[in-house]
C-alpha positions as CSV (number, residue, x, y, z in Angstrom):
1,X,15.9,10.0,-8.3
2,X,12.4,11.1,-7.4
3,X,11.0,10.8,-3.5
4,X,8.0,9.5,-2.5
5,X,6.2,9.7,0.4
6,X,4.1,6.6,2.0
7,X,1.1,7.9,4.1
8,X,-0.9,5.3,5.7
9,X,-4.5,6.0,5.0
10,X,-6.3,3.8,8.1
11,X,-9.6,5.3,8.7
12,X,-11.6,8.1,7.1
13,X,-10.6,11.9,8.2
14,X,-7.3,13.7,8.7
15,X,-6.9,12.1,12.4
16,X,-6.8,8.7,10.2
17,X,-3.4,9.2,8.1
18,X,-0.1,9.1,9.6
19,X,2.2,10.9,7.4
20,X,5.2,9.9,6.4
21,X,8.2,12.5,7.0
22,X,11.2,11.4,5.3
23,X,9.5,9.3,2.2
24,X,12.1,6.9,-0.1
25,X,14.0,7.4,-3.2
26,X,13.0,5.6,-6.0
27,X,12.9,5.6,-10.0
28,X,9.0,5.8,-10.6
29,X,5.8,5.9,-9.4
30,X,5.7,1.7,-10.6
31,X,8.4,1.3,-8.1
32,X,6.6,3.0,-5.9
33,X,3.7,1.0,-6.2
34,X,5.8,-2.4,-5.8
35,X,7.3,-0.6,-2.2
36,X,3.6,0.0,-1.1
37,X,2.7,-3.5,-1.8
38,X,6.0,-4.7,-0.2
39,X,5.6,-1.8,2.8
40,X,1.7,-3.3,3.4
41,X,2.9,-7.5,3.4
42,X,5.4,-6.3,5.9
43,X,2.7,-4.4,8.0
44,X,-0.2,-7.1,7.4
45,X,2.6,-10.1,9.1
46,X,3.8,-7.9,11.9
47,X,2.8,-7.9,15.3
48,X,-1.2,-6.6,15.8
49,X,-1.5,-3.0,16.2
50,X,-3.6,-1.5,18.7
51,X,-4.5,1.4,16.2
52,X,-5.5,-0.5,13.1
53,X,-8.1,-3.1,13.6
54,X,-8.1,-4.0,9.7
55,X,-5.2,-3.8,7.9
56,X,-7.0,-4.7,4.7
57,X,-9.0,-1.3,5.0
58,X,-6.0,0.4,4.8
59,X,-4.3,2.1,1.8
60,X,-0.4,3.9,1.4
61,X,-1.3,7.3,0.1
62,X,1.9,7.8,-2.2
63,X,2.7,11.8,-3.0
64,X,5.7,13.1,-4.7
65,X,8.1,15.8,-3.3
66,X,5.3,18.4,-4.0
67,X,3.1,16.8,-2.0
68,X,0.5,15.7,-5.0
69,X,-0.6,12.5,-4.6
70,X,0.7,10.4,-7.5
71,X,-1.4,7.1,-6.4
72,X,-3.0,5.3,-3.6
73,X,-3.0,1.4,-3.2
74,X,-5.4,-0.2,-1.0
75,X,-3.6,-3.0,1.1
76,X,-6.4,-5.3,-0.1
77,X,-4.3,-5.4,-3.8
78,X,-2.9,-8.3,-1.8
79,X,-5.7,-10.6,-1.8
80,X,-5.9,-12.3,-5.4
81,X,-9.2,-12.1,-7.1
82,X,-11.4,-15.3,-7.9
83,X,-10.4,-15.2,-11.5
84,X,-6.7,-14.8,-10.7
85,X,-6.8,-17.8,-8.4
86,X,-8.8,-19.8,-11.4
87,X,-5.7,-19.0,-13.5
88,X,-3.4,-19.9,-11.5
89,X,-4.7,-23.4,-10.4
90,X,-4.4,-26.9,-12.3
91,X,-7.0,-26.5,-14.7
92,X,-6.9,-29.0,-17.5
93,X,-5.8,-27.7,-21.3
């Protein structure tokens, strides 16, 4: 199973990632997405961090076991769009 590595990306510049040593096994780079998402809700409802004034700037930079980056999602994938908000409300048929 490949490994993939979570940095947080919090602020522009190498002094704003923290790098993630040990990464997590898992069967593709969707699943990795879906742990990013699920890594960020964790992060965006836990107690306020004295480093990262807005979580919603921040982003998991994923990379593989040879350190290429494979994807990066933006911790603001977790605020719904107008449109899907209109598609998910009671709108008359």
């Amino acid at each position: 199973m490949p490994r993939y590595f979570f940095n947080l990306r919090y602020g522009p510049g190498a002094g704003k990632l923290a790098v993630d040593p040990e990464g997590n096994d898992l069967p593709d780079a969707q699943a990795a997405h879906r742990h990013a998402l699920q890594e960020a809700r964790g992060l965006i409802a836990g107690p306020p961090s004295f480093v990262v004034r807005d979580w919603f700037a921040c982003a998991f930079e994923i990379e593989d076991a040879q350190a290429r980056r494979v994807r990066t999602v933006p911790f603001s994938e977790l605020v719904p769009d107008a449109d899907d908000e209109a598609r998910d409300g009671d709108d008359p048929v």
